[in-house]
Backbone as a ProteinNet text record, in pm:
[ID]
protein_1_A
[PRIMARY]
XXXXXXXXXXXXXXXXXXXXXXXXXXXXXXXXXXXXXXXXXXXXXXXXXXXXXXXXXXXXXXXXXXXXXXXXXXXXXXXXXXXXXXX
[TERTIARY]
3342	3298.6	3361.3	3481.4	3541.1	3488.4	3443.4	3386.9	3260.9	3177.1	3009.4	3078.7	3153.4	3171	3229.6	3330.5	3367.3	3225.1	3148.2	3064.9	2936.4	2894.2	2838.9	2887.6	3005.1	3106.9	3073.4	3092.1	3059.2	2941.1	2848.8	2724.7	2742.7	2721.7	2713.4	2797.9	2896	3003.1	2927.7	2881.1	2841.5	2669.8	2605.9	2456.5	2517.7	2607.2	2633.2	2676.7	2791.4	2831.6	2719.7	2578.7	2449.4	2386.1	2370.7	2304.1	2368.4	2498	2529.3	2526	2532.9	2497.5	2360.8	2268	2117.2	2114.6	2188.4	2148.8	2192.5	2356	2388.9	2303.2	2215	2139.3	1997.8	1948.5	1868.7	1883.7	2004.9	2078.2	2067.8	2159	2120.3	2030	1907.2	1820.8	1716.7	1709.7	1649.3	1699	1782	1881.4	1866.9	1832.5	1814.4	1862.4	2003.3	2094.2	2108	2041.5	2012.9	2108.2	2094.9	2216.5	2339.3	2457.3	2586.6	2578.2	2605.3	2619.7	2759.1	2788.7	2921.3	2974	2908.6	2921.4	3000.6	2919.8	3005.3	3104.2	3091.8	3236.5	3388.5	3347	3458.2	3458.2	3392.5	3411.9	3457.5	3479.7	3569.8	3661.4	3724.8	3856.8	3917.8	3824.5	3893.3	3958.4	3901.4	3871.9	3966.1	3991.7	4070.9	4179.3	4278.1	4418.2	4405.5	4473.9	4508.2	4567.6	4605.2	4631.8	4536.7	4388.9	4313.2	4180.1	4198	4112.3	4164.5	4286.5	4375	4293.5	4281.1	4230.8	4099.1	4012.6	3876.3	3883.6	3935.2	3904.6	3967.7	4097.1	4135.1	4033.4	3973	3858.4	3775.6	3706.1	3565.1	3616	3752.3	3789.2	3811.7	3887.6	3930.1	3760.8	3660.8	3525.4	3465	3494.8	3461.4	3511.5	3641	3739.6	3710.1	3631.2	3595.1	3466.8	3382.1	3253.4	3281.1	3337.4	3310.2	3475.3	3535.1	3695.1	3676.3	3607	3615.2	3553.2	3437.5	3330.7	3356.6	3466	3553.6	3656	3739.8	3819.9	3799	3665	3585.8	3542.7	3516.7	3463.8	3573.2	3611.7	3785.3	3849.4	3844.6	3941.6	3866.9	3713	3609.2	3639.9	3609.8	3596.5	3747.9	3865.1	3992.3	3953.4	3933	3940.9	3822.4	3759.5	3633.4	3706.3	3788.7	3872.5	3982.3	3998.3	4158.5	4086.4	4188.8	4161.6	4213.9	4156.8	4261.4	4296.4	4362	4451.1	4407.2
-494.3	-610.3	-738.4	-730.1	-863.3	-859.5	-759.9	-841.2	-899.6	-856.8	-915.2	-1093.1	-1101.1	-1229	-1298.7	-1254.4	-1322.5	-1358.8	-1257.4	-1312.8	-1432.9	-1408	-1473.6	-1668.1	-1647.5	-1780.1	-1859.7	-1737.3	-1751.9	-1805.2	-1722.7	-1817.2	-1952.1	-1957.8	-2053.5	-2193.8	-2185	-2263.3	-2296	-2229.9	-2256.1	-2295.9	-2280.6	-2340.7	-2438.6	-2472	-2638.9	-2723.5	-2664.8	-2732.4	-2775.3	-2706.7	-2707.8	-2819.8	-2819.3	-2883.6	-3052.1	-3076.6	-3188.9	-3229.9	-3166.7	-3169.9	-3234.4	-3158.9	-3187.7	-3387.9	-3383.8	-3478.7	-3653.6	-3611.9	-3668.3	-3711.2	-3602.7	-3641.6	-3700.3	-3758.9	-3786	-3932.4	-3882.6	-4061.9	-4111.4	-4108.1	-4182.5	-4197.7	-4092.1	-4162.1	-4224	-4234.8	-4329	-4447.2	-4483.8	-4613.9	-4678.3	-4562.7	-4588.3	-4607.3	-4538.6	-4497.4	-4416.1	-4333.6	-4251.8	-4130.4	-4139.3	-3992	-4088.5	-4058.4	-4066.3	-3999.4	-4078	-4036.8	-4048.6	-3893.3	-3864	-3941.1	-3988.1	-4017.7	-4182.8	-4240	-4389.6	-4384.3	-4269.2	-4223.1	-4207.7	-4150.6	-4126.8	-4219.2	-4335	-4446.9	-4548.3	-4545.3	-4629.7	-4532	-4447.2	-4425.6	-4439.1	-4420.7	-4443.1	-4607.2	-4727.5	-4826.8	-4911.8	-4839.5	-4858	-4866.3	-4924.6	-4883.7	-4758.5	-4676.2	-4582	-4672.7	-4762	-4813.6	-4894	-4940.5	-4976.4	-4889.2	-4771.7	-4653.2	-4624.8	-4560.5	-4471.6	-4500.3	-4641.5	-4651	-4638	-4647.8	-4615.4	-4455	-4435.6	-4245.1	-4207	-4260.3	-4197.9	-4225.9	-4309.4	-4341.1	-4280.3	-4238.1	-4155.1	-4013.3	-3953.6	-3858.3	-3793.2	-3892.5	-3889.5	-3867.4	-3996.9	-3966.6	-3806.1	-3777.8	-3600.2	-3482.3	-3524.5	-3468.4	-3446.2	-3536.2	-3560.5	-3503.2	-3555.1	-3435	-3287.7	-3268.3	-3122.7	-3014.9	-3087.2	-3014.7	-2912.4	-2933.5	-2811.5	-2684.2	-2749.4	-2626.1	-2546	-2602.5	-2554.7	-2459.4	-2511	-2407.7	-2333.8	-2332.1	-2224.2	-2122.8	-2184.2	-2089.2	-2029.8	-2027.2	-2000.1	-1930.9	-1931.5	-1838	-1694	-1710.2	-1640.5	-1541.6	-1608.4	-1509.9	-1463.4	-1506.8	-1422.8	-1332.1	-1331.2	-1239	-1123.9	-1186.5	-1029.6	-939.6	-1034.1	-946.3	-897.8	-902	-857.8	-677.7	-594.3	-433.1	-428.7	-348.7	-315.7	-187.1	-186.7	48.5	60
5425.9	5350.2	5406.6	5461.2	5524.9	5616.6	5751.8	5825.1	5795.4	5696.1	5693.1	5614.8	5583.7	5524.9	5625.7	5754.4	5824.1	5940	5952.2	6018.2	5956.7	5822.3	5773.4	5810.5	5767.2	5763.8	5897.6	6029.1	6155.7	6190.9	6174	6192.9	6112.2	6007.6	5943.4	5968.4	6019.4	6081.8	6204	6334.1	6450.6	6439.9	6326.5	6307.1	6197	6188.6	6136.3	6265.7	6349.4	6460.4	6525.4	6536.9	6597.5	6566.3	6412.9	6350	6374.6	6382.1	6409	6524.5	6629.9	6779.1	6820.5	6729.5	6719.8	6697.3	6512.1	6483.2	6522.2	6590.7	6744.3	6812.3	6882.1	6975.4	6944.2	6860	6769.5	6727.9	6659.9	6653.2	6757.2	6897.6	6962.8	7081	7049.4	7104.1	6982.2	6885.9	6764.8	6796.9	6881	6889.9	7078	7078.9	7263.8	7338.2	7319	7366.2	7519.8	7517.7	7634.5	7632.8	7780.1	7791	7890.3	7848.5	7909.3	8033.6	8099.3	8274.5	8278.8	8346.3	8399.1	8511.5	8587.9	8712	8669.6	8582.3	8563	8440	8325.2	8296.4	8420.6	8494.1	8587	8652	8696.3	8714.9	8690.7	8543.3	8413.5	8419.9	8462.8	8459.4	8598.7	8685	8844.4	8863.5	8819.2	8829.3	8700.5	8574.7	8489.1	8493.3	8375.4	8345.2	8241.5	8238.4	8133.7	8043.4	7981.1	7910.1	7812.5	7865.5	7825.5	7753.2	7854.2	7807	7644	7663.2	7524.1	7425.9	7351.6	7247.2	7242	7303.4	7332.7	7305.1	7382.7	7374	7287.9	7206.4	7083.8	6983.4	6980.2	6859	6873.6	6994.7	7009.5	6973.5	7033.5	6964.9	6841.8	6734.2	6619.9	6562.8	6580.3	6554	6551.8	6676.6	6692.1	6600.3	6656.8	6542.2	6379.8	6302.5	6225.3	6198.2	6263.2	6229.8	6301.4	6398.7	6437.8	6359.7	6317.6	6302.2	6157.6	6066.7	6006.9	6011.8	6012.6	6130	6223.5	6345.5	6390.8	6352.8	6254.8	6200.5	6134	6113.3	5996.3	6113.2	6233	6344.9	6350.4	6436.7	6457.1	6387.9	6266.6	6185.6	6150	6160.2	6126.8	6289.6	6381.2	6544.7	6560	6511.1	6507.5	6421.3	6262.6	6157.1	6190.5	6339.5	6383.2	6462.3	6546.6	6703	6623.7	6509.9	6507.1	6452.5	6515.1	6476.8	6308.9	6241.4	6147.1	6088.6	6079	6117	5979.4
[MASK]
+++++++++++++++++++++++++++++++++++++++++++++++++++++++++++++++++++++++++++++++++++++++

């Protein structure tokens, strides 16, 4: 019975992570945004100070952090509580 609930949790945790992924990508192209090119990401850091970046990327992070972090730990605690054996 614990595992059908740990897996339930599981899906359900990783088709929410989905679901916000989706609506991410939605948002910003409703906004017209496009797609983020890696190539001039790594360009703003080649060309940068690390000092000027930090706060930029701590905010886009913390942002992430925020929508994806419980979902996450709902994943997470769910895919340990499958792998673990129990005697």
């Amino acid at each position: 019975m614990r595992k059908i609930i740990m897996f339930i949790f599981l899906i359900l945790s990783l088709g929410t992570m989905i679901a916000f992924t989706a609506s991410i990508n939605d948002l910003l192209s409703f906004f017209d945004f496009g797609v983020f090119d890696l190539d001039e990401i790594l360009y703003l850091f080649e060309n940068n100070d690390l000092d000027e970046i930090l706060p930029t990327l701590g905010f886009v992070l913390w942002g992430l952090f925020q929508l994806y972090g419980i979902p996450l730990i709902v994943f997470l605690v769910s895919l340990n509580g499958l792998a673990i054996k129990k005697n």
